[in-house]
ZADOZA-690794 format. One line per 3 residues: number of its first residue (from 1); their letters; for each residue x, y, z of C-alpha. Coordinates in nm, 3 decimals. Layout:
REM residues N
NUM	A	X/Y/Z | ...
***
This chain:
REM residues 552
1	XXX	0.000/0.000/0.000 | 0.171/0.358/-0.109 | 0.196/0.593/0.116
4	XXX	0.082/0.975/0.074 | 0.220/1.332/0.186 | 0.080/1.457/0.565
7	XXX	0.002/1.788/0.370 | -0.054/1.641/-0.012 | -0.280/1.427/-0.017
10	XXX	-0.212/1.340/-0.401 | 0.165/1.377/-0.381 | 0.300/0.998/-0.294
13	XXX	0.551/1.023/0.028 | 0.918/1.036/-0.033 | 1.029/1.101/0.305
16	XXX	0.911/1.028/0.685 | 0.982/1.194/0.945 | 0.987/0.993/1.278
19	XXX	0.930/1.283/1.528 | 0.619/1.417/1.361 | 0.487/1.071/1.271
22	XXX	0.410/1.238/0.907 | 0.469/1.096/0.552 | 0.631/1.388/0.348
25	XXX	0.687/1.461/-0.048 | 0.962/1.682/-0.145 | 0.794/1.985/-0.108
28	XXX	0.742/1.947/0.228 | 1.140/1.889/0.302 | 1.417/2.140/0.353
31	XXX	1.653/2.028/0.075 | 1.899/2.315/0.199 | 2.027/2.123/0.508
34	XXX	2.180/1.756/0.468 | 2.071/1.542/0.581 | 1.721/1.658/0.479
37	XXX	1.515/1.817/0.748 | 1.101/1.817/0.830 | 0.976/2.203/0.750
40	XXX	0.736/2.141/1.046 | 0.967/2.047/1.314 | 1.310/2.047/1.194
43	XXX	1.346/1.729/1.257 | 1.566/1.467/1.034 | 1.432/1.242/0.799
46	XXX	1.400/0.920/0.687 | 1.419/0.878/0.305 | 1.150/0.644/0.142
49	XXX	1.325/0.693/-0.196 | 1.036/0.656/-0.527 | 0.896/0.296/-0.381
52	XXX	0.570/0.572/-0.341 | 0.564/0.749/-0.662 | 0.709/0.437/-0.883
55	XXX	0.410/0.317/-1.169 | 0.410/-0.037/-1.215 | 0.627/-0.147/-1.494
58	XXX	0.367/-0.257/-1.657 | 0.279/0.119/-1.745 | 0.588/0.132/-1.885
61	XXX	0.620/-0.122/-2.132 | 0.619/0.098/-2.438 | 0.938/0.302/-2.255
64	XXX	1.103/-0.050/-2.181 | 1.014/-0.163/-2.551 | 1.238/0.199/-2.656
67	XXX	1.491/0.185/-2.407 | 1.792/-0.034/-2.637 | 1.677/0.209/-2.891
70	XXX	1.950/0.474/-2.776 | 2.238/0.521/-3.043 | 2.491/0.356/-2.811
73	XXX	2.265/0.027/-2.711 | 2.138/-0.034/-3.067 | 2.517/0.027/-3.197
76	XXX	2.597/-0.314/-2.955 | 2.371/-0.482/-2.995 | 2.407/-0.463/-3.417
79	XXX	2.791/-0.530/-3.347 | 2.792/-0.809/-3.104 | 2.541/-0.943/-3.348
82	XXX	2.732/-0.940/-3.599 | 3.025/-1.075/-3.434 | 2.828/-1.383/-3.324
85	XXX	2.677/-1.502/-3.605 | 2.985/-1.441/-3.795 | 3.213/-1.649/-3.557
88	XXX	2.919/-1.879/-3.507 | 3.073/-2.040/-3.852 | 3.413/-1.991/-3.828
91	XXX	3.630/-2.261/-3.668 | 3.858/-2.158/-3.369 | 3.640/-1.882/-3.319
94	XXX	3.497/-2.010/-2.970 | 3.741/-1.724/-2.738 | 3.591/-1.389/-2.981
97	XXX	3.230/-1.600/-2.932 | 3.257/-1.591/-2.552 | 3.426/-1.240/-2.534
100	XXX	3.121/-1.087/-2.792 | 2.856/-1.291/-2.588 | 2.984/-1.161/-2.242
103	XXX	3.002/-0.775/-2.321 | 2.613/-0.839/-2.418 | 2.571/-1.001/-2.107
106	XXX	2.789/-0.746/-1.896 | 2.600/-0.498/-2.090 | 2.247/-0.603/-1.967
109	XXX	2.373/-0.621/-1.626 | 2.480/-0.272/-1.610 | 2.134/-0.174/-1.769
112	XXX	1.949/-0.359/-1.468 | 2.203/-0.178/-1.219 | 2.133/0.153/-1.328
115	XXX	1.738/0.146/-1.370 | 1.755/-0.009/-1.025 | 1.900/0.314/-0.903
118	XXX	1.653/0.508/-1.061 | 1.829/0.576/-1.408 | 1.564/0.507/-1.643
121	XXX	1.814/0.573/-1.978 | 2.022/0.339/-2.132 | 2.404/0.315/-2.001
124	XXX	2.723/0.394/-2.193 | 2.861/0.125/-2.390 | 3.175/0.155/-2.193
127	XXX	3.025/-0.048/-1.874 | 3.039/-0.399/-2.100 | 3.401/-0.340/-2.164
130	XXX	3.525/-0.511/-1.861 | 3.418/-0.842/-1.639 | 3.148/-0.975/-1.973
133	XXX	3.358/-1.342/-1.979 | 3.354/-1.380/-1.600 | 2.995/-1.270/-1.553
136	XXX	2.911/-1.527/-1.812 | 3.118/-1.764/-1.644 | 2.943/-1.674/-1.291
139	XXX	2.576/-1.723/-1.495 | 2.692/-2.061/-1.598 | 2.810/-2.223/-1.266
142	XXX	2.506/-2.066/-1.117 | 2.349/-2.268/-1.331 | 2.503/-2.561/-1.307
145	XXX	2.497/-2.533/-0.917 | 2.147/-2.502/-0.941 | 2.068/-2.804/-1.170
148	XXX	2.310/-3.022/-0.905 | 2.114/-2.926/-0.626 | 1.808/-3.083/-0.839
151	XXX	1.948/-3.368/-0.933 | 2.108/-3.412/-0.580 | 1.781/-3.349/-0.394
154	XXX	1.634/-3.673/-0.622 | 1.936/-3.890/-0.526 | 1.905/-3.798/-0.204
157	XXX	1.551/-3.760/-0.072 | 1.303/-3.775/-0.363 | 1.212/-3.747/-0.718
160	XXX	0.868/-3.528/-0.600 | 1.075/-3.309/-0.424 | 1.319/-3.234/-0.685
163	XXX	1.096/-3.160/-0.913 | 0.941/-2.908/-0.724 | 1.272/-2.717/-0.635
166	XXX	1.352/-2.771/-0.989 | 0.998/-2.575/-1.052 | 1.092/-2.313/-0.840
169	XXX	1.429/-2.279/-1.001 | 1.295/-2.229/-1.349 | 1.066/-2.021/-1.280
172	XXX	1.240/-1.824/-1.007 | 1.571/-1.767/-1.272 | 1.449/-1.391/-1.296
175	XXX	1.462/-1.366/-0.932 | 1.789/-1.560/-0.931 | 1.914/-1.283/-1.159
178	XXX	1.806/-1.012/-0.918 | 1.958/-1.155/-0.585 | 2.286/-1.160/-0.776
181	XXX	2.228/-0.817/-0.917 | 2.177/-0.690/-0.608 | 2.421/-0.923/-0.354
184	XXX	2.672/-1.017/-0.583 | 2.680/-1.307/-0.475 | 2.584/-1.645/-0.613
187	XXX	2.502/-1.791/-0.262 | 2.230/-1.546/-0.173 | 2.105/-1.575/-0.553
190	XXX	2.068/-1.943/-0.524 | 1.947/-1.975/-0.180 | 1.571/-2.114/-0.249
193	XXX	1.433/-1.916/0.098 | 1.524/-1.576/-0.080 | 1.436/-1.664/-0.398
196	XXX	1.069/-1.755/-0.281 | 1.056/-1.422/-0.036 | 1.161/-1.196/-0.323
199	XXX	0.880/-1.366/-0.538 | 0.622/-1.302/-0.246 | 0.810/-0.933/-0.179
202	XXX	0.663/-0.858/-0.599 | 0.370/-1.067/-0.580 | 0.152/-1.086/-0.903
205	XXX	0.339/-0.810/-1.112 | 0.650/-1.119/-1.150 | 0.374/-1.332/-1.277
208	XXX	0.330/-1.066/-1.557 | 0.730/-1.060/-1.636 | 0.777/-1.432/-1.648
211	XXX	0.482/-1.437/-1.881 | 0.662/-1.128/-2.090 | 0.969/-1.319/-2.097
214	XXX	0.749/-1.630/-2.260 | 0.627/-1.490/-2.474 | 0.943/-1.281/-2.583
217	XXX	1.126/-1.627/-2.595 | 0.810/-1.762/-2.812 | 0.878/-1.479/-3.074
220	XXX	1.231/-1.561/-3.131 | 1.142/-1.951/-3.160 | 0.883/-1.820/-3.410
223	XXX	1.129/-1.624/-3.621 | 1.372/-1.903/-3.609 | 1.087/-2.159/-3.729
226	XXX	1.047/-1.884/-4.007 | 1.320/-1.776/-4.129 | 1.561/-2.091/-4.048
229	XXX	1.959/-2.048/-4.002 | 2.081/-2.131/-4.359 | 2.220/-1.825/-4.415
232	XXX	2.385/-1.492/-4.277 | 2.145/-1.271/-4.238 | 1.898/-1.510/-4.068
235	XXX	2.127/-1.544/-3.796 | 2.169/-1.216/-3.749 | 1.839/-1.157/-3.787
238	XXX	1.761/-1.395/-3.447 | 2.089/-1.331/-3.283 | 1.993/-0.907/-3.308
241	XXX	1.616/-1.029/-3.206 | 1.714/-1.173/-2.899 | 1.989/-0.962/-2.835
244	XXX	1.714/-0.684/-2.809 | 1.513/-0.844/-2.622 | 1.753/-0.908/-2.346
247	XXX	1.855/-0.612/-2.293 | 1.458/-0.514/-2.224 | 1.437/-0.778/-2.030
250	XXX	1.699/-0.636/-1.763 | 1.560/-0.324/-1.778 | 1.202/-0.442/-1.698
253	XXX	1.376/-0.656/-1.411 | 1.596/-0.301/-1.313 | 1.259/-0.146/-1.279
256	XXX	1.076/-0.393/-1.048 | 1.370/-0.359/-0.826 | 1.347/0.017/-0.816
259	XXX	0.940/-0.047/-0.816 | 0.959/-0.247/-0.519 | 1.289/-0.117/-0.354
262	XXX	1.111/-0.074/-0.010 | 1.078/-0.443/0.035 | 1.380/-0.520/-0.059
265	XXX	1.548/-0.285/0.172 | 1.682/0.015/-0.017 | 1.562/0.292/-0.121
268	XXX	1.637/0.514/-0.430 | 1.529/0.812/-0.678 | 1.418/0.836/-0.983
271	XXX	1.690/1.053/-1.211 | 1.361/1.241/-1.397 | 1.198/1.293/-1.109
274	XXX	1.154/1.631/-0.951 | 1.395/1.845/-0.856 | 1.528/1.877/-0.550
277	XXX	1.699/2.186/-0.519 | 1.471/2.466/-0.442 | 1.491/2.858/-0.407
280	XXX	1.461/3.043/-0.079 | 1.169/3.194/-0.205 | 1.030/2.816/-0.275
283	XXX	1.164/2.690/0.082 | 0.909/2.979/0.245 | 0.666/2.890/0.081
286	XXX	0.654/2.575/0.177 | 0.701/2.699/0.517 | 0.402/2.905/0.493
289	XXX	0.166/2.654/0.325 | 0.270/2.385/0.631 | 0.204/2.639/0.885
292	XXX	-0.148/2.704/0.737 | -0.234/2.366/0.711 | -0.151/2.298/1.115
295	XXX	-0.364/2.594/1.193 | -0.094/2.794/1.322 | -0.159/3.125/1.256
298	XXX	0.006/3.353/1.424 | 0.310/3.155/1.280 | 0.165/3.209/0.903
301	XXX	0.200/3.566/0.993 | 0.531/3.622/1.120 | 0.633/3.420/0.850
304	XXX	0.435/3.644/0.585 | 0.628/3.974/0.784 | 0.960/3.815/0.787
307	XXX	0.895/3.740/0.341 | 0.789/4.107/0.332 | 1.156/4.173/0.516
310	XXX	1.292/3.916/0.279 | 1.178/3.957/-0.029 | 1.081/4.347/-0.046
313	XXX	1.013/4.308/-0.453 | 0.732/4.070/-0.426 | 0.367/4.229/-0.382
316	XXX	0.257/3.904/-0.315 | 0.331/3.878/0.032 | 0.170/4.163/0.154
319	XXX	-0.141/4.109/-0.057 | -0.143/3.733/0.084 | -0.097/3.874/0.431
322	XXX	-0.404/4.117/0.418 | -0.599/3.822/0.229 | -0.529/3.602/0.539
325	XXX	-0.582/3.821/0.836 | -0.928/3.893/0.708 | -0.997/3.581/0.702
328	XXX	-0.894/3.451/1.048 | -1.011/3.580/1.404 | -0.696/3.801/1.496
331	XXX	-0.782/4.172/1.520 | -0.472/4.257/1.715 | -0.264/4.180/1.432
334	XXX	-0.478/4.261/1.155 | -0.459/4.613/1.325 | -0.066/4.626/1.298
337	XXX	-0.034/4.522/0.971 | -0.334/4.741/0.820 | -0.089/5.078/0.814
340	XXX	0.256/4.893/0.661 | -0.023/4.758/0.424 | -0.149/5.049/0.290
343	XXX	0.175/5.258/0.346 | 0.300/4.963/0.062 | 0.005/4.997/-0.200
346	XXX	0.078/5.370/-0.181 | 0.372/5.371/-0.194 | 0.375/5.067/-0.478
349	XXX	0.189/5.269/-0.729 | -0.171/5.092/-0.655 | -0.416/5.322/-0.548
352	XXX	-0.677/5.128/-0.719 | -0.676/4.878/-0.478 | -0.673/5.103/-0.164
355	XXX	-1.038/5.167/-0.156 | -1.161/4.827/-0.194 | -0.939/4.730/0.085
358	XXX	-1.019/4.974/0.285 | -1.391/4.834/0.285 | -1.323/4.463/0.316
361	XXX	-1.084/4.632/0.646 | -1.359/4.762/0.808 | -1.566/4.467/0.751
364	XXX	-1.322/4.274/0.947 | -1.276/4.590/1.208 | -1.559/4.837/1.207
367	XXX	-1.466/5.137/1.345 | -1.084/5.118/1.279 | -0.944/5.441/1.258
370	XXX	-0.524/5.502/1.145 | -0.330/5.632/1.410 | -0.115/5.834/1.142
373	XXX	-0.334/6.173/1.073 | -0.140/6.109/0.657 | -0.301/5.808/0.618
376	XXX	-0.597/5.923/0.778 | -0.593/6.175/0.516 | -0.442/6.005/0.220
379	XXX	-0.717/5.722/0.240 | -0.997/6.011/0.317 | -0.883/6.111/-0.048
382	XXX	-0.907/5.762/-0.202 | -1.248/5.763/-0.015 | -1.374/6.072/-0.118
385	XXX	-1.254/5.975/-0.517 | -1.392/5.714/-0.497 | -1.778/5.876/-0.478
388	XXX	-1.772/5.773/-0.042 | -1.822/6.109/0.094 | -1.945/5.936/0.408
391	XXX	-1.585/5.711/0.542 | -1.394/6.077/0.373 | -1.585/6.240/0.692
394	XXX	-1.531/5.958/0.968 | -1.151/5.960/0.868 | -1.100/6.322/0.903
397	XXX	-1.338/6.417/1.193 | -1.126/6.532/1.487 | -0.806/6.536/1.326
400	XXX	-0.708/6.858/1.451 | -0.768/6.773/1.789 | -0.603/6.450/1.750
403	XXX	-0.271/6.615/1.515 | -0.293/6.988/1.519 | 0.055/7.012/1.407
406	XXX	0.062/6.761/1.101 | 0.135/6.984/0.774 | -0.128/6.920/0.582
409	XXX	-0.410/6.989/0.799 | -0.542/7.275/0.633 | -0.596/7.084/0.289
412	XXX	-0.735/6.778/0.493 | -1.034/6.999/0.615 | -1.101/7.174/0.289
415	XXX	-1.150/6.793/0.207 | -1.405/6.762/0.474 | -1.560/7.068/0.318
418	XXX	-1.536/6.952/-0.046 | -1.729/6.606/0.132 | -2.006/6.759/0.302
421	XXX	-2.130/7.014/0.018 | -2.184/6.654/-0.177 | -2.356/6.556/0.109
424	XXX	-2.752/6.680/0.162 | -2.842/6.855/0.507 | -2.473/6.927/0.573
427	XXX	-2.539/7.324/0.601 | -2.431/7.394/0.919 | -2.155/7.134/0.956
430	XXX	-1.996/7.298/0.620 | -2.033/7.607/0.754 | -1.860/7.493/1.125
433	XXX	-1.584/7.328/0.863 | -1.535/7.631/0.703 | -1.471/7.857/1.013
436	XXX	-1.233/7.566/1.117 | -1.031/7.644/0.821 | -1.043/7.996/0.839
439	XXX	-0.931/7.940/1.256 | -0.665/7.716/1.148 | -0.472/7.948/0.878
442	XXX	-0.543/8.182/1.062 | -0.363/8.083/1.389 | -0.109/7.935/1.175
445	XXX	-0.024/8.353/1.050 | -0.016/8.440/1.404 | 0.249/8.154/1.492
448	XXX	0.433/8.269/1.213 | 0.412/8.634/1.315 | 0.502/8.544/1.674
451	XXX	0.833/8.370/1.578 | 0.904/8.645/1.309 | 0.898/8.859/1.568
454	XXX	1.098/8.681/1.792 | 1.338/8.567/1.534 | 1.382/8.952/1.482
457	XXX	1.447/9.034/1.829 | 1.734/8.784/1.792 | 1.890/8.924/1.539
460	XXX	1.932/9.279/1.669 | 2.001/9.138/1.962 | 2.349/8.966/1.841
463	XXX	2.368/9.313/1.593 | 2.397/9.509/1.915 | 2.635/9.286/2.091
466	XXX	2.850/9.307/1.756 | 2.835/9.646/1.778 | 2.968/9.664/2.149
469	XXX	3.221/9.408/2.088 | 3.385/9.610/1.838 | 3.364/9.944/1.992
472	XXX	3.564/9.781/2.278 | 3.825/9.647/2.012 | 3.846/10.003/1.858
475	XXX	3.671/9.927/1.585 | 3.766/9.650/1.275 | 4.036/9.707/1.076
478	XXX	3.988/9.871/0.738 | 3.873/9.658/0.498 | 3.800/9.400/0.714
481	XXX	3.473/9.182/0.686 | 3.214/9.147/1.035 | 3.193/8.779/1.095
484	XXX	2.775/8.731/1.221 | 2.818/8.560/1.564 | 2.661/8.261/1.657
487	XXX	2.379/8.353/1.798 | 2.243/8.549/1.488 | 2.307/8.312/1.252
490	XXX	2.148/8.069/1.460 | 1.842/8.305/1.492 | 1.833/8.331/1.103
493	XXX	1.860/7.964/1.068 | 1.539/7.911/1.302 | 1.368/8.175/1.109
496	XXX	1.411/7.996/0.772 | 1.257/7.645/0.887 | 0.996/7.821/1.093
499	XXX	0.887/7.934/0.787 | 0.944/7.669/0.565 | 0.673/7.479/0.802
502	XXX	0.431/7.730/0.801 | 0.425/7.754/0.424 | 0.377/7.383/0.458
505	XXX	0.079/7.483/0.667 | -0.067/7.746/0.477 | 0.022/7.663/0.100
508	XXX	0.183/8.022/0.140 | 0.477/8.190/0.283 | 0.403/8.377/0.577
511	XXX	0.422/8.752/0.643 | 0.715/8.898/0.816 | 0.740/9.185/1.039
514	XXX	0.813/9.499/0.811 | 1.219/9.609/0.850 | 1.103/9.978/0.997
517	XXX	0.889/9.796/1.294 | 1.094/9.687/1.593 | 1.086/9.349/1.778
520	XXX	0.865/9.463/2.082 | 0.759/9.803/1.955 | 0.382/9.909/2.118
523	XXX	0.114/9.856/1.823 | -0.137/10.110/1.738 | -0.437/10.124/1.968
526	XXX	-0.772/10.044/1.777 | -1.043/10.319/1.769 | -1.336/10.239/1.977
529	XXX	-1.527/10.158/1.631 | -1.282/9.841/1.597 | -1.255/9.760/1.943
532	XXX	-1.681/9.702/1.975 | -1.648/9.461/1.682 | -1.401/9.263/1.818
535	XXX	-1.548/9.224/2.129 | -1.886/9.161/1.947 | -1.694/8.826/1.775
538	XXX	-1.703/8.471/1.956 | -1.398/8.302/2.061 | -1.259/8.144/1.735
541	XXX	-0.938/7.924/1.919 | -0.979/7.604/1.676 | -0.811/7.365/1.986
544	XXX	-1.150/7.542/2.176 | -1.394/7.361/1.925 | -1.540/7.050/1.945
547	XXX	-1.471/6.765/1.642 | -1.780/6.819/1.410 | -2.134/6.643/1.504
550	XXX	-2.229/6.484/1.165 | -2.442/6.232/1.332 | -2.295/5.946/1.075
***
């Protein structure tokens, strides 16, 4: 009965792993570590070799039927062919006869020894080069042991007896031939007890080669009755025949040993079969696709964040990642990877896909809410482009409460305003919205007039202690350049990025202080016309208002 992977169930097993108590294919094993390890536990392995993912031989009888067909078999076979039927007539020829006849036989052998490792192509000529005469002689005595131990057996206790173990050796000769293929050693190949477990080990599939090899040994009887051996060519003819079907023979034989290699106690791999060298990319995959299938899934994500770490260029991950967590019951998580998700299809060049996952997001979490006020906002715009004035308003409700210093805060509410005048009954929120923008920019020109100010106050403060420091020197040399001291150049250098972040702010650059007021100076005193209609005007301090009510 074949065994089948833990975590494939159509893949045949080709490893098992003792700790886990699974049955693994190949893509379930981490090729990268020898010996091979489990995925699952790390564990080592034991390897079942192909006695899983073998096909009976009998599927492969048109393959077996092509296999002398390679230039290099066929090119023997023709010569040692030749050789034999020409010597078969020539006197004193009987040495070159045995020599020709043993590089066949040498040559078969070597076929069965590879396919029984798994390499289903022909050999290289070069293996029946050496060792054909002594095999032969080896096949002889074997067989002359064997018809001794008949004959004895008679002599000795009975005629019903013999017979039978002379049965057993006739029909067990394939078997013979295996043991000795696989022992070398003409003991073991003869020993009746192994011959009769090895036949049990196959079971019904070495009824079917015994009855191929009949039938293949029919043919050539047929083709002698036919064409006699008068001649040449007729002999060449049978002697080419059989020579072929020899060598097909062994390779069926090769096969059922390979077929069947976990009963008879080896294991190994087919040369065409799948690779086993994989990527890293591969090898987490597999990782991955284990870890789903125990149900561990809070190690499916780590391993999707450590592939994003990984392998940065492949979108797959992260869309995988966001697939999954929607999927499963882990909020927590699903919350910590929502921002890096997003932050990626932005950043990735897919907006198109930001809305739709922004939905299926709050399906999973209603209510979820970015901590980040930029992708609060940049998602309000995919929102609100995407016709859902609606989630544009939840997103940016509050935000200047929640980040009243994040730069963009002024176009993120004319957003909000843009959303609610598509929005029916929205009247009095848009107009709240609107005096929220008008607050904002213009708190934003007082900060920048404050820190012009101050920035000014700075300056001709270090002017005046430039001044004095020279007057106490007797004055600079002639021609000699005034060096700005520290403290005014740092006071310029504030004043430059103060207002390089309130043009951020405003989307303009703020106004300075004009060059004939002084830091400090007392401003004009409004007429009492100015002063009743400023004290006529509510308090408009945008941190004193309260996030919009659009009763969503």
């Amino acid at each position: 009965m074949k065994d089948y992977c833990q975590y494939h169930p159509l893949s045949a097993a080709t490893f098992h792993c003792d700790h886990c108590a699974h049955f693994l294919c190949d893509h379930c094993v981490d090729h990268s570590k020898m010996p091979e390890r489990c995925i699952h536990c790390g564990g080592k392995l034991e390897s079942l070799g192909a006695s899983n993912s073998a096909e009976p031989f009998w599927r492969r009888l048109q393959q077996a039927f092509r296999y002398p067909l390679a230039s290099q078999s066929l090119t023997l076979i023709v010569v040692v062919s030749l050789l034999t039927s020409a010597l078969s007539v020539l006197p004193f020829a009987i040495a070159i006869y045995l020599i020709a006849t043993g590089a066949m036989m040498r040559y078969s052998f070597a076929c069965l020894e590879n396919t029984a490792q798994g390499k289903l192509t022909a050999p290289d000529i070069t293996h029946a080069y050496e060792g054909g005469v002594v095999l032969l002689f080896q096949l002889l005595a074997i067989v002359v042991v064997m018809t001794a131990v008949v004959i004895g057996i008679e002599m000795a206790i009975s005629e019903g007896l013999a017979k039978l173990v002379g049965v057993l050796f006739v029909l067990g000769f394939p078997a013979v031939i295996i043991l000795f293929a696989i022992n070398q050693s003409w003991l073991e190949a003869i020993n009746p007890a192994s011959i009769l477990r090895l036949i049990l080990a196959i079971g019904l599939p070495y009824g079917v080669l015994l009855g191929l090899i009949l039938v293949m040994t029919a043919s050539v009887s047929v083709l002698h009755e036919i064409i006699g051996t008068v001649d040449f060519l007729a002999a060449f003819l049978q002697s080419a025949v059989s020579n072929f079907y020899t060598v097909v023979v062994f390779h069926i034989m090769g096969y059922m040993i390979f077929q069947y290699q976990a009963e008879l106690g080896f294991t190994a791999r087919a040369e065409d079969g799948e690779a086993l060298e994989r990527s890293e990319m591969e090898l987490h995959n597999a990782r991955i696709d284990i870890a789903l299938k125990e149900a561990q899934y809070n190690k499916v994500v780590d391993l999707f964040a450590e592939a994003n770490s990984k392998f940065p260029d492949q979108a797959s991950y992260y869309l995988r990642c966001f697939d999954y967590l929607c999927n499963v019951n882990l909020p927590e998580r699903l919350s910590r990877f929502a921002p890096h998700f997003f932050d990626f299809l932005f950043k990735s060049e897919r907006k198109e896909q930001v809305y739709p996952s922004y939905k299926r997001l709050l399906r999973a979490l209603p209510g979820y809410q970015p901590e980040a006020p930029r992708l609060r906002h940049l998602l309000a715009e995919q929102c609100y482009s995407n016709g859902d004035a609606r989630s544009t308003l939840k997103l940016l409700n509050g935000l200047h409460k929640q980040a009243p210093d994040y730069p963009r805060l002024v176009a993120a509410y004319e957003l909000m305003c843009e959303a609610l005048a598509d929005m029916p009954n929205m009247g009095k929120q848009l107009a709240q919205c609107q005096q929220l923008v008008a607050n904002i920019k213009r708190r934003a020109e007082q900060k920048a007039e404050a820190r012009a100010a101050e920035v000014a106050a700075r300056t001709e403060a270090a002017k005046a202690e430039l001044a004095k420091t020279v007057t106490r020197r007797g004055g600079a040399p002639k021609g000699a350049k005034l060096i700005k001291p520290k403290r005014e150049a740092d006071a310029e250098q504030l004043n430059d990025e103060h207002l390089t972040h309130e043009q951020r702010v405003l989307g303009s650059r703020p106004t300075r202080i004009p060059s004939g007021v002084k830091p400090g100076a007392k401003k004009a005193e409004p007429d009492s016309t100015q002063a009743a209609e400023a004290e006529s005007k509510p308090s408009t301090d945008d941190n004193d208002l309260p996030p919009i009510d659009f009763k969503l």
